[in-house]
MOPAC internal coordinates of N, CA, C and O (Angstrom, degrees):
PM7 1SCF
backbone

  N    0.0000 0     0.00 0     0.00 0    0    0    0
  C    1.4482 1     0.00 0     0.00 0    1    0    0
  C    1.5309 1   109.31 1     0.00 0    2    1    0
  O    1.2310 1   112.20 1   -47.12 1    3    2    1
  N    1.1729 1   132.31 1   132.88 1    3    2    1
  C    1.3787 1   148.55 1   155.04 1    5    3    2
  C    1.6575 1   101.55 1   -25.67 1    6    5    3
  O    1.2310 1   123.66 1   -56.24 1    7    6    5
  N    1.4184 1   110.58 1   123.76 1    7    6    5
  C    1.3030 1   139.13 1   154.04 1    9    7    6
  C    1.3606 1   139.55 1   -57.00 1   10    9    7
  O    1.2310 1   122.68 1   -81.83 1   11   10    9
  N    1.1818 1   112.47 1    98.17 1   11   10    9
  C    1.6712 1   112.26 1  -159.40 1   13   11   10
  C    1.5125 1    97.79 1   -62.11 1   14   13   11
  O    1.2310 1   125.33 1    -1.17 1   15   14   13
  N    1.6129 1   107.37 1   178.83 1   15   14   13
  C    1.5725 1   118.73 1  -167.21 1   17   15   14
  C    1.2063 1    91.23 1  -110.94 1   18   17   15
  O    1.2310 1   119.49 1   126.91 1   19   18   17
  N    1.5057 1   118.58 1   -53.09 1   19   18   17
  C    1.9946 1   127.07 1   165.74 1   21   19   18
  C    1.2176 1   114.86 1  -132.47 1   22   21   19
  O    1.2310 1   130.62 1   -22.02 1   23   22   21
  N    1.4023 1    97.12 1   157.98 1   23   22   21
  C    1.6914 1   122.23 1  -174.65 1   25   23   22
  C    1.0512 1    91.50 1  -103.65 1   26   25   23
  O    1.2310 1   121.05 1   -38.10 1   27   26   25
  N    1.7241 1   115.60 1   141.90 1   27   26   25
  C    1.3929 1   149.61 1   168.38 1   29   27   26
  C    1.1545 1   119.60 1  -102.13 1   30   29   27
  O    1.2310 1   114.88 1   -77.27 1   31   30   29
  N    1.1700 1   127.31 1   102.73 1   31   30   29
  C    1.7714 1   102.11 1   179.53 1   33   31   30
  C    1.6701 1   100.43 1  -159.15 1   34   33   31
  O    1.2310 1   141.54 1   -28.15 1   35   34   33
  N    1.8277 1    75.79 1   151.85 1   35   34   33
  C    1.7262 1    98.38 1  -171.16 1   37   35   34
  C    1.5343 1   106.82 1   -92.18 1   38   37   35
  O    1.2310 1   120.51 1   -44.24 1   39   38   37
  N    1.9350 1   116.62 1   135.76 1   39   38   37
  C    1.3361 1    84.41 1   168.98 1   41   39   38
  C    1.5884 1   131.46 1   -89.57 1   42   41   39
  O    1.2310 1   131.84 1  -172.21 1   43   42   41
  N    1.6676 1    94.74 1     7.79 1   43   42   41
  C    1.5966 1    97.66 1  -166.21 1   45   43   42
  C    1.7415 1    85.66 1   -85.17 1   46   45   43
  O    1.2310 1   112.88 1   -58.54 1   47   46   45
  N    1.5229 1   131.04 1   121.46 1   47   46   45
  C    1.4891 1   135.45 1  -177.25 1   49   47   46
  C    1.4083 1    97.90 1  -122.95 1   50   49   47
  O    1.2310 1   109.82 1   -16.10 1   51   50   49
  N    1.3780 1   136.70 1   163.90 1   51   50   49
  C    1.2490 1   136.85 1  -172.51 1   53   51   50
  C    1.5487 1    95.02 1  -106.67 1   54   53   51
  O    1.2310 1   101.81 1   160.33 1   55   54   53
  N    1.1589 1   150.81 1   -19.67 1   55   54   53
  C    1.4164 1   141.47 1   154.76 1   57   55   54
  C    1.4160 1   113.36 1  -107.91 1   58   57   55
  O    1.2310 1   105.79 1   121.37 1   59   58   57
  N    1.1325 1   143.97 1   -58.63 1   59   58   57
  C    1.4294 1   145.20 1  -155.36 1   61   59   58
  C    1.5840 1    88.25 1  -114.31 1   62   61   59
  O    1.2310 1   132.77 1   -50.78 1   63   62   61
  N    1.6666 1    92.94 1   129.22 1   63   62   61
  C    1.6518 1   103.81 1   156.28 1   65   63   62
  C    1.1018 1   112.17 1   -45.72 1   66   65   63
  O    1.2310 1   118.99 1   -21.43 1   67   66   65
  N    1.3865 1   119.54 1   158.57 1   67   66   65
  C    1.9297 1   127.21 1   162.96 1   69   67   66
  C    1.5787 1   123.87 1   -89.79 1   70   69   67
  O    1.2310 1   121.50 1   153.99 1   71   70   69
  N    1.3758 1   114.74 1   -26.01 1   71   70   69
  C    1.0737 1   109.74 1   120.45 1   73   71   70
  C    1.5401 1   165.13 1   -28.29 1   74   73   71
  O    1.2310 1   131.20 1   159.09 1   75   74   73
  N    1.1056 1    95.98 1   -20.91 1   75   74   73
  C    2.0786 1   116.16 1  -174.19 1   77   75   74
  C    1.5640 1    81.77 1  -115.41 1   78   77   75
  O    1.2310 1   113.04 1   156.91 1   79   78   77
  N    1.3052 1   130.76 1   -23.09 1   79   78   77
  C    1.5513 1   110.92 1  -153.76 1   81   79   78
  C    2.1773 1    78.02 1  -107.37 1   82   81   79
  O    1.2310 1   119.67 1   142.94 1   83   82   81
  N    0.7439 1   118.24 1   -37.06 1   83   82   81
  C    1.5937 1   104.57 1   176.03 1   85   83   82
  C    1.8278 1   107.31 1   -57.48 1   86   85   83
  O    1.2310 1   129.29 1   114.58 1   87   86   85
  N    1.1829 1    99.71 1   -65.42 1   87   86   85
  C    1.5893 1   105.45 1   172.84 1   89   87   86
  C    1.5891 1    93.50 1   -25.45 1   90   89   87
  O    1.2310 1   117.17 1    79.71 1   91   90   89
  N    1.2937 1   122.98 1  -100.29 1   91   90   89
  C    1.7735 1   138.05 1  -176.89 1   93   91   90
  C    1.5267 1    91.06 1   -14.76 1   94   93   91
  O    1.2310 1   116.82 1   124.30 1   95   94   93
  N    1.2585 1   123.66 1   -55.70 1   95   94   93
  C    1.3997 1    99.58 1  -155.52 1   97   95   94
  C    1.5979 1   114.22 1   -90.46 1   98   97   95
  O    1.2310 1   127.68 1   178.31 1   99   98   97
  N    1.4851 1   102.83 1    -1.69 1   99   98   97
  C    1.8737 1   109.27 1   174.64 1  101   99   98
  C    1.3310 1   102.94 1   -81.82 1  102  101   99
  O    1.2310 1   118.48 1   159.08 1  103  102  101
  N    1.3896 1   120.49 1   -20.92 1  103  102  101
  C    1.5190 1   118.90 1   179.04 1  105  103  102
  C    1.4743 1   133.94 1   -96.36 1  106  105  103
  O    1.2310 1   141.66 1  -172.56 1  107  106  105
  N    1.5505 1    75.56 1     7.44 1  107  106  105
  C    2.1152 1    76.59 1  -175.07 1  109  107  106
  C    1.5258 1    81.82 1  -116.10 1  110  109  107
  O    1.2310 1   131.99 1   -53.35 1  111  110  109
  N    1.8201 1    94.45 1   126.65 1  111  110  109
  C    1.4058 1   122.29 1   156.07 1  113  111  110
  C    1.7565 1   127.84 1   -21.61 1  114  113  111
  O    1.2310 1   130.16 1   131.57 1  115  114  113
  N    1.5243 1    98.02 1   -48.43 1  115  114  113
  C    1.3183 1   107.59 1  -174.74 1  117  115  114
  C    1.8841 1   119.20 1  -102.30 1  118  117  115
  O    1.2310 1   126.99 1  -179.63 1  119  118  117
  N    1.5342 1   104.15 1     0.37 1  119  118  117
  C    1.1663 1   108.76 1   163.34 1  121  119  118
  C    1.5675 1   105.63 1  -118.87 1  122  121  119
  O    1.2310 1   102.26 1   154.82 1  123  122  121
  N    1.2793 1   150.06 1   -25.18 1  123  122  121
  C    1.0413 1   126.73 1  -168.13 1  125  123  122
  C    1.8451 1   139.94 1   -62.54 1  126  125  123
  O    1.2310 1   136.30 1  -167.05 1  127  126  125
  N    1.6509 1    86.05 1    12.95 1  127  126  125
  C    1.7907 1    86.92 1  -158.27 1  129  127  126
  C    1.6314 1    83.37 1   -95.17 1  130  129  127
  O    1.2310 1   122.67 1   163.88 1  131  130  129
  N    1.2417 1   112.49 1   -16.12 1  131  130  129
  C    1.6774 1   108.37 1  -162.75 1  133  131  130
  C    1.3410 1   109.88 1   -67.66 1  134  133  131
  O    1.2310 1   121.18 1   -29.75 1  135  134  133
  N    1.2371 1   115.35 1   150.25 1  135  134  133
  C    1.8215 1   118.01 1  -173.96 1  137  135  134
  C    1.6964 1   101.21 1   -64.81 1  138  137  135
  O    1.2310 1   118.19 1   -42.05 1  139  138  137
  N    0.9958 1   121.05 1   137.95 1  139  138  137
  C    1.7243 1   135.50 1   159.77 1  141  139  138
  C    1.3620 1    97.42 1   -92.84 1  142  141  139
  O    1.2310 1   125.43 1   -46.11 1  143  142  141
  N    1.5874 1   107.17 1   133.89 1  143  142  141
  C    1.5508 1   135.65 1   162.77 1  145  143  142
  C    1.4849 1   117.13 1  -128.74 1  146  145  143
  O    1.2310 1   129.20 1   -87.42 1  147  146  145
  N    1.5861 1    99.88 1    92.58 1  147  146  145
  C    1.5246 1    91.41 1  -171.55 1  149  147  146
  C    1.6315 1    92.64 1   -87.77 1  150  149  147
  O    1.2310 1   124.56 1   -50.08 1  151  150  149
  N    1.6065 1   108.86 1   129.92 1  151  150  149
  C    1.6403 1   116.11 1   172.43 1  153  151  150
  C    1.7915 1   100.60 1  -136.44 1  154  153  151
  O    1.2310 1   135.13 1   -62.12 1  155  154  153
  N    1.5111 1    88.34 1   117.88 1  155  154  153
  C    1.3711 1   106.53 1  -166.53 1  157  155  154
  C    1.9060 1   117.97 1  -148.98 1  158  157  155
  O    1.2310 1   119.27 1   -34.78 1  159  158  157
  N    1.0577 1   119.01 1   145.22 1  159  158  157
  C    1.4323 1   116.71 1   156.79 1  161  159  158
  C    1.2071 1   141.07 1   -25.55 1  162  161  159
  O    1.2310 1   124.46 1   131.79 1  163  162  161
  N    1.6464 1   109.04 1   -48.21 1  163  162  161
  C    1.3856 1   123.84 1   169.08 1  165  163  162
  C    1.2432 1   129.20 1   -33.10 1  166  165  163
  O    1.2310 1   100.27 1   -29.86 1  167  166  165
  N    1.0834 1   153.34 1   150.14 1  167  166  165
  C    1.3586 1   143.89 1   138.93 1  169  167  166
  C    1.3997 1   120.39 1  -131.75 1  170  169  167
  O    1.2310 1   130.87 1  -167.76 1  171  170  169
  N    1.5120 1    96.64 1    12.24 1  171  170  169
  C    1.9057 1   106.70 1   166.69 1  173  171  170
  C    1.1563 1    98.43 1   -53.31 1  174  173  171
  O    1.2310 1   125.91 1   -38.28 1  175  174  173
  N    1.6101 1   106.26 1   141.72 1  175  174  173
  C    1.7316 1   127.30 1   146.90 1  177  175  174
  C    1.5432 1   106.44 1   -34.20 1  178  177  175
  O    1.2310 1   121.52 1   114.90 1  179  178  177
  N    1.2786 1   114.69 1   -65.10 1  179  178  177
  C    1.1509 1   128.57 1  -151.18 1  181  179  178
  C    1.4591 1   117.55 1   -65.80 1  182  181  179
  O    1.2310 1   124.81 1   159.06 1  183  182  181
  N    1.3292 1   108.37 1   -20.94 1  183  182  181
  C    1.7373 1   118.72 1   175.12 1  185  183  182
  C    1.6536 1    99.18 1  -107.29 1  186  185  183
  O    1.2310 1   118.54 1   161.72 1  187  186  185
  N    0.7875 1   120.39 1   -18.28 1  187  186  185
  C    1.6281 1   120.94 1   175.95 1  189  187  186
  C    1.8016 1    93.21 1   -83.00 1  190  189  187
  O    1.2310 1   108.88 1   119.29 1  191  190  189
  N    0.9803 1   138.43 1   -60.71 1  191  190  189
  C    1.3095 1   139.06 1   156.17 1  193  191  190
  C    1.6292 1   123.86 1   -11.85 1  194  193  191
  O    1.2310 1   132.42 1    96.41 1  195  194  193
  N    1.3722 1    93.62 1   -83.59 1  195  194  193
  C    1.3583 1   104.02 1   159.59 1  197  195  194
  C    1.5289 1   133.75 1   -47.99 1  198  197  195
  O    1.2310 1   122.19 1   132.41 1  199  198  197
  N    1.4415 1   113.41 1   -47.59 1  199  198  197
  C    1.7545 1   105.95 1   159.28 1  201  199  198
  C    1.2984 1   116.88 1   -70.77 1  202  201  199
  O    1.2310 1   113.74 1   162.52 1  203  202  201
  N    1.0399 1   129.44 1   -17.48 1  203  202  201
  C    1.5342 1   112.87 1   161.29 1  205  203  202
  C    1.3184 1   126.63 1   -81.03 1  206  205  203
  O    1.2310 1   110.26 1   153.33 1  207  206  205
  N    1.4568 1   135.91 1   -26.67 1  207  206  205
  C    0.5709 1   133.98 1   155.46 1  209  207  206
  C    1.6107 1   116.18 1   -73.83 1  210  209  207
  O    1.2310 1    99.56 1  -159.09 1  211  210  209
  N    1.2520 1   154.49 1    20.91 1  211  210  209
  C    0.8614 1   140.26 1  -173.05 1  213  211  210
  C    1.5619 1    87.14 1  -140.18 1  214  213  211
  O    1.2310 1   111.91 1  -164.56 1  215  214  213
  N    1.4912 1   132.86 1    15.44 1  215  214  213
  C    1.4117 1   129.73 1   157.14 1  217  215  214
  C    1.7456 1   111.50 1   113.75 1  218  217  215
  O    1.2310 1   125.10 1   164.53 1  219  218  217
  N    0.8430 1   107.82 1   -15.47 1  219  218  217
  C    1.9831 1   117.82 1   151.26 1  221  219  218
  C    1.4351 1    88.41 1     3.10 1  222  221  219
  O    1.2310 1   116.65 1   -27.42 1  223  222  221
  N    0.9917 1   123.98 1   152.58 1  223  222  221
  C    2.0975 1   137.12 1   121.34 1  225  223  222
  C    1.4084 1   120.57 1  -100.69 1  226  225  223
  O    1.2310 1   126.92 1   158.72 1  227  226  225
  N    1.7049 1   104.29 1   -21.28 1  227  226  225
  C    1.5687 1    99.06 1   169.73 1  229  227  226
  C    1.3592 1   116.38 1  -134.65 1  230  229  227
  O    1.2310 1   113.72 1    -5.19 1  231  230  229
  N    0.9879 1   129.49 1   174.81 1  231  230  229
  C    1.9983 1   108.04 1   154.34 1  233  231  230
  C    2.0813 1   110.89 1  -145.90 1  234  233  231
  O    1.2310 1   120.27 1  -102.62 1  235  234  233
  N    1.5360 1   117.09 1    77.38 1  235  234  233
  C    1.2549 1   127.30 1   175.89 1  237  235  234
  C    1.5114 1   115.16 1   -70.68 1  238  237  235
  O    1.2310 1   131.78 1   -46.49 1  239  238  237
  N    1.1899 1    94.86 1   133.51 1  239  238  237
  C    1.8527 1   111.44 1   174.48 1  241  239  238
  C    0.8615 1   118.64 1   -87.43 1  242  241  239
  O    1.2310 1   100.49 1   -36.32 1  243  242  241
  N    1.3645 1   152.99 1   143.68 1  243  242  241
  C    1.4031 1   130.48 1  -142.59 1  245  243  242
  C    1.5488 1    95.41 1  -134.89 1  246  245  243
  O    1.2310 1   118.42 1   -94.15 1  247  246  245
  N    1.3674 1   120.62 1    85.85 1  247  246  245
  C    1.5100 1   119.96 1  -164.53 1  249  247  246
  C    1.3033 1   116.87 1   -56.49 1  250  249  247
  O    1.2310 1   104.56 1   -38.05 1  251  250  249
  N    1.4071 1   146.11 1   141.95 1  251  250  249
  C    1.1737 1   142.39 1   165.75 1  253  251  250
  C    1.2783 1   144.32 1   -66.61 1  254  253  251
  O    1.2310 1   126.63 1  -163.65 1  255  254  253
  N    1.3590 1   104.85 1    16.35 1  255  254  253
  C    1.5733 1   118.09 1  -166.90 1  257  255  254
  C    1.8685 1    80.09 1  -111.38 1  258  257  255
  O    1.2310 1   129.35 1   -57.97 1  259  258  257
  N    1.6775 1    99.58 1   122.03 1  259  258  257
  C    1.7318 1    96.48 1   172.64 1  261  259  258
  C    1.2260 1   128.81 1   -49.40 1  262  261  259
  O    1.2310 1   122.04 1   144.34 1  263  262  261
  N    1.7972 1   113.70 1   -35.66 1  263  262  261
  C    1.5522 1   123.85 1   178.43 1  265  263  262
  C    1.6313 1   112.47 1   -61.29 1  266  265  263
  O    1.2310 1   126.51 1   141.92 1  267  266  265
  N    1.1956 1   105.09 1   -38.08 1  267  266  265
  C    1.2256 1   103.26 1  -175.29 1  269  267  266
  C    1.1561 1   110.24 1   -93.89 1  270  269  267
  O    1.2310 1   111.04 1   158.12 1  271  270  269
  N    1.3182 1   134.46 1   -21.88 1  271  270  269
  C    1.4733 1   121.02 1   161.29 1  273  271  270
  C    1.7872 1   116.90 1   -61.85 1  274  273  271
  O    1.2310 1   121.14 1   154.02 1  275  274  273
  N    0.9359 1   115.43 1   -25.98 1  275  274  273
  C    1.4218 1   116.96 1   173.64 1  277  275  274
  C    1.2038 1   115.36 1   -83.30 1  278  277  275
  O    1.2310 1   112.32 1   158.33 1  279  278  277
  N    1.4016 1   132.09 1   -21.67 1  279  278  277
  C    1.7640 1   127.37 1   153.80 1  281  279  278
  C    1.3032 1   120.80 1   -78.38 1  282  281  279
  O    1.2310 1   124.41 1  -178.20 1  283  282  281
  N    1.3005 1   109.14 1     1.80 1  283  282  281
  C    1.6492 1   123.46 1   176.85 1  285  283  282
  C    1.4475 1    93.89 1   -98.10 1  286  285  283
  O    1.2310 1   113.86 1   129.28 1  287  286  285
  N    1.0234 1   129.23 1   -50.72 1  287  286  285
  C    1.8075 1   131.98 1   177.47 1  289  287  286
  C    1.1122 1   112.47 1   -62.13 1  290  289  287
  O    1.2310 1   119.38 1   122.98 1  291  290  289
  N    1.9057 1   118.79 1   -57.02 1  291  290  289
  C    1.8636 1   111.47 1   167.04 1  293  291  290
  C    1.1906 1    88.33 1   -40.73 1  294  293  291
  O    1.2310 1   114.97 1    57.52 1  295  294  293
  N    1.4654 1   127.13 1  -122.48 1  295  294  293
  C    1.2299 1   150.76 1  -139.52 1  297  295  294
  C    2.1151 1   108.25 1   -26.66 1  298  297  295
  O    1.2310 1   131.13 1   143.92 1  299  298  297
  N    0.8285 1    96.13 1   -36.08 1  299  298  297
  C    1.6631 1    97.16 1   176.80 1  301  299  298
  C    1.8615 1   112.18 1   -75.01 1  302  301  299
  O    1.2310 1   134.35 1   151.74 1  303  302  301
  N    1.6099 1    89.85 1   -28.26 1  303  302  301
  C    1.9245 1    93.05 1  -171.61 1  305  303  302
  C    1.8588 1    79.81 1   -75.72 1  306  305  303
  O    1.2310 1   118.41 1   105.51 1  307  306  305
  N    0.8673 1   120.63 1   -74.49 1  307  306  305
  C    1.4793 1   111.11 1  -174.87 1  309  307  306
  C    1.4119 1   155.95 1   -63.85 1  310  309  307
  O    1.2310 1   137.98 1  -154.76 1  311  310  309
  N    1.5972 1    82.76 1    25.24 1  311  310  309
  C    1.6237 1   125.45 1   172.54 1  313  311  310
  C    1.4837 1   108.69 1   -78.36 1  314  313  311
  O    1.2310 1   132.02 1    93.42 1  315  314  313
  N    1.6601 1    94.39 1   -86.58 1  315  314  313
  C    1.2928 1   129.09 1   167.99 1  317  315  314
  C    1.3586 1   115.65 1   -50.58 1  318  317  315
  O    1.2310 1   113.22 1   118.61 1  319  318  317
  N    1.2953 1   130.42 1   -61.39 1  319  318  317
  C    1.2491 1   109.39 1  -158.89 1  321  319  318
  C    1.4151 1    99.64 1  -108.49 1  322  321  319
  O    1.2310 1   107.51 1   177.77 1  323  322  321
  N    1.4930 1   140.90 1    -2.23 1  323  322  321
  C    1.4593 1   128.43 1   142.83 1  325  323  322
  C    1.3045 1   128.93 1   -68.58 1  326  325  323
  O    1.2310 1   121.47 1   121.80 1  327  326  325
  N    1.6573 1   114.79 1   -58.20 1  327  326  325
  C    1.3738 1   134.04 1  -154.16 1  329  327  326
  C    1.3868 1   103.78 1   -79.61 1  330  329  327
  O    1.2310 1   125.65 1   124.81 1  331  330  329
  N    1.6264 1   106.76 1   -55.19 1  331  330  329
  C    1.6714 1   118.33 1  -175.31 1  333  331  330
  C    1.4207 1   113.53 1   -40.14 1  334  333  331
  O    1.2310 1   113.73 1   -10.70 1  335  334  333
  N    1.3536 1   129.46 1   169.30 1  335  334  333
  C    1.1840 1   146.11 1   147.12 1  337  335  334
  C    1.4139 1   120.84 1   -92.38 1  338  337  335
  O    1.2310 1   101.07 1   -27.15 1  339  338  337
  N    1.3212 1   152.05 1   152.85 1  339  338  337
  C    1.1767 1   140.24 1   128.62 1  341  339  338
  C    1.8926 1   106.31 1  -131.56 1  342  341  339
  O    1.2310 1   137.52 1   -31.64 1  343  342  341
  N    1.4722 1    83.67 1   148.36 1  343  342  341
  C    1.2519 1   106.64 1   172.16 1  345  343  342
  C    1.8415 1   140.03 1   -51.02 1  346  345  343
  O    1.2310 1   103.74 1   -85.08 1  347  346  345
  N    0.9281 1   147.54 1    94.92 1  347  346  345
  C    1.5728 1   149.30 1  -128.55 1  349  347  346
  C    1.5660 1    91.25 1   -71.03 1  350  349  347
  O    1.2310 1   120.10 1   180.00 1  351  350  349

């Protein structure tokens, strides 16, 4: 299967923390180079903490007002997938 460019991920998951699933993916050889985007509800220190330290590249809060979640999505799609670089 085709190789994503970035990972998206929520930590609120309905079985596996998002947390345990970032960990998994900083440790596998063949996924760890990929960008982590933790976009989530949270805005604890303490989980913003933890995904960065556990290999994050970003950590977005995902505001609840729809308008503004969708200028949080423009502006991030045209971060990443205009501005960014990644490696071939």
């Amino acid at each position: 299967s085709p190789r994503p460019h970035l990972i998206l991920l929520d930590l609120r998951l309905p079985k596996v923390d998002g947390l345990e699933v970032l960990r998994r993916i900083k440790e596998d050889d063949d996924l760890k180079s990929i960008p982590t985007v933790v976009l989530t509800t949270s805005a604890a220190e303490s989980d913003m903490v933890n995904a960065y330290s556990h290999g994050a590249g970003s950590y977005l809060v995902k505001p609840v007002d729809f308008d503004k979640f969708t200028s949080l999505m423009d502006a991030f799609g045209f971060y990443w997938l205009a501005w960014n670089r990644f490696p071939d």
